[in-house]
C-alpha angles and dihedrals in degrees: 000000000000086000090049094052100041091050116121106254089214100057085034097120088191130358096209095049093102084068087060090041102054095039111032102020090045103044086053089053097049081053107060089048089060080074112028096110082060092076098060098029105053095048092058098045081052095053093048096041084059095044085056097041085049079070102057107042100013106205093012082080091071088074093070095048098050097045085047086046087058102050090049099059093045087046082051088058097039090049091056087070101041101083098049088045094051087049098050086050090047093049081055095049092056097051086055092049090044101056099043091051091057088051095055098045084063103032094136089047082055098047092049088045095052086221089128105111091031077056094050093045090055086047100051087042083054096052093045092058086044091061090039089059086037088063088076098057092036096054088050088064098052093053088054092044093057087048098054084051105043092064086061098053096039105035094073094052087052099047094047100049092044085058100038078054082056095046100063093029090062099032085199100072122087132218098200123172095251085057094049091054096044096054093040083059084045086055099052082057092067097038102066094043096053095046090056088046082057087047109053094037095080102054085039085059091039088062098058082060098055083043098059083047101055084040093054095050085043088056090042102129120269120223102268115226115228123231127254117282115251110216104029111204126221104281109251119210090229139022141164128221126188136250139207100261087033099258109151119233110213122207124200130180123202116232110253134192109282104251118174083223100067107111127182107268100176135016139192129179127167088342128173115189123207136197097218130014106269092019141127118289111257097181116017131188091009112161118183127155122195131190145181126307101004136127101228117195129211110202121187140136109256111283108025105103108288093128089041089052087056098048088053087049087054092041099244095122133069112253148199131198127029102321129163114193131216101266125182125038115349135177119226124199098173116197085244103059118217121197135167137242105273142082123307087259096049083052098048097047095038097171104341122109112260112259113175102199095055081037097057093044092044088058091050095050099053091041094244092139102081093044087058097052080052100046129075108269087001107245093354097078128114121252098203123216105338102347103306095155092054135079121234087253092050095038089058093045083047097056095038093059088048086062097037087046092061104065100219120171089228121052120180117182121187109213092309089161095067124107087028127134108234099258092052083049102053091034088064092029091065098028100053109005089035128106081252090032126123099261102043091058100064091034106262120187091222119194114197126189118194141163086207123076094202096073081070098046086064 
């Protein structure tokens, strides 16, 4: 959980790719474990059955040896193209997944929507490519499966006729009927050893497969911090930075109170920020200096870059020009909320210590009181995935107290207020963000990000 949620959104290949990871990828692995010990044991129980089997009917052992010798080779071929073929057929598994998943965390979007059979179809279409890349894999198997019992069925002719050659070639040695049976015992031995070592080697070889997948997303790239600027700049109330299609970002701080203790906690100056490394500038000349204990504001119209200046900020983003990045504990209200799957509460206090009192004014502030006298078992009650039981509004105040109930030093809102009526606006506005608010109480350094300028104006 702590690797999926430090990985880099950028590098991400698929953000849904930890669901396939921990169900399908790990089960085969487990799998293949059950049997492990198959690989070395039956090997060895093989070797002494036809050492015991070599003094019964001398050369006719041979028979057994060769017939195992040539499934083998043909298993050693047929192993090379396991792996790439379990990991298609896994590939295919996860956008499946993926893509049902997605359904169900929007089931009642899809119902309104009336996108249900459109949805099904996708889905169906999705499980029938998945089978077409699973006939691969499958046809190996098979393969595997005849050569594991070819060596049964013509082991014993072999073997027979190799000894019945000896026979006539050393006129002094005997094929009586007590020798037939009991190599034909010795030769049952073999045969059940070797057909668990087939067994066991594909999903052995499966696994090396899910293996190179669940290395690949460990080695998926993390955001890179940049380093500190060199020849910081007077901070300036307000800047402008540009943006692609030439749209200006405006940032405003709001005067505090002067303290000898505010320090300089992130600095721009002539930065460019990229989507990817190489890419295209998204932002350019962009200069911002923020320090200690301020409430900084990010106006733009939608669109033009708000989200990608805080992800600088954060360091998730490739950079150019002098740039120091928010470091240390930071709270995070993205404009799309996340939540888990637990109760309101859960939600609210995420992985700090419980603590009633800052509970209780945390709630007020973000307006969440009237909602739980509304909801089922008040705040108590569970979200569902991804918030299901909420609604968008609740889902954003929800996701606001979490960050404002951590009491980070750092807090960083994307646009919370959005989607809001006027009342619910001004009531968090004055009780967290407000000269009286939360987080200017204990000394915040609050980072907002609007559309609407007059969010700034009060």
């Amino acid at each position: 959980m702590s690797t999926n949620l430090e990985l880099d959104m950028v590098e991400a290949h698929d953000r849904s790719a930890p669901l396939t990871l921990v169900s399908t990828d790990v089960r085969t692995i487990c799998k293949s474990f059950e049997a492990i010990h198959e690989v070395w044991a039956n090997p060895i129980e093989i070797g002494i059955a036809i050492w015991l089997l070599q003094r019964q009917l001398g050369l006719g052992s041979i028979g057994p040896a060769l017939t195992i010798i040539a499934c083998t080779i043909g298993m050693a071929k047929l192993a090379k193209l396991m792996p790439q073929a379990s990991k298609i057929w896994n590939e295919e598994i996860q956008k499946r997944i993926t893509v049902t998943s997605e359904v169900l965390g929007s089931i009642k979007e899809t119902k309104l929507l009336g996108m249900v059979e459109f949805l099904q179809r996708a889905i169906q279409d999705l499980r029938i490519s998945e089978l077409g890349r699973a006939k691969q894999y499958r046809a190996l198997i098979t393969y595997m499966n005849i050569l594991g019992n070819t060596s049964p069925m013509i082991g014993p002719v072999i073997t027979f006729s190799l000894a019945v050659l000896a026979q006539k070639i050393h006129a002094g040695l005997s094929l009586s009927i007590a020798t037939v049976f009991t190599s034909l015992s010795i030769m049952s031995l073999i045969a059940g050893p070797l057909a668990q070592l087939i067994a066991s080697v594909p999903n052995l070889l499966a696994s090396l497969g899910s293996f190179e997948r669940i290395q690949s997303f460990l080695e998926q790239g993390r955001p890179t911090l940049v380093s500190k600027i060199d020849s910081p700049q007077e901070p300036n109330n307000t800047d402008r930075g540009r943006t692609e299609a030439d749209q200006s970002l405006e940032m405003h701080i709001m005067p505090s109170n002067p303290s000898v203790g505010q320090t300089e906690i992130a600095v721009i100056q002539d930065g460019s920020f990229t989507l990817k490394a190489g890419g295209e500038p998204i932002l350019r000349e962009i200069n911002l200096r923020i320090v200690s204990a301020t409430v900084t504001i990010i106006i733009g119209r939608v669109g033009c870059g708000k989200t990608t200046l805080l992800r600088g900020l954060l360091g998730e983003l490739p950079t150019t020009g002098s740039v120091k990045t928010l470091r240390g504990a930071v709270a995070y209200c993205a404009q799309t909320t996340w939540l888990t799957t637990g109760t309101v509460k859960e939600n609210i206090q995420g992985q700090s210590p419980l603590d009633g009192e800052w509970y209780e004014r945390v709630v007020h502030a973000c307006a969440l009181a009237p909602d739980f006298a509304q909801l089922p078992n008040g705040d108590n009650m569970l979200v569902g995935s991804k918030g299901q039981s909420l609604s968008g509004g609740q889902k954003q105040r929800v996701a606001l107290a979490r960050a404002v109930y951590s009491k980070s030093p750092v807090l960083v809102v994307d646009d919370a207020l959005s989607g809001l009526d006027a009342p619910t606006q001004n009531h968090i506005w004055n009780g967290i963000f407000g000269p009286e608010g939360l987080v200017r109480r204990y000394g915040a350094t609050v980072i907002l990000t609007t559309h609407s300028p007059d969010d700034y104006r009060k």
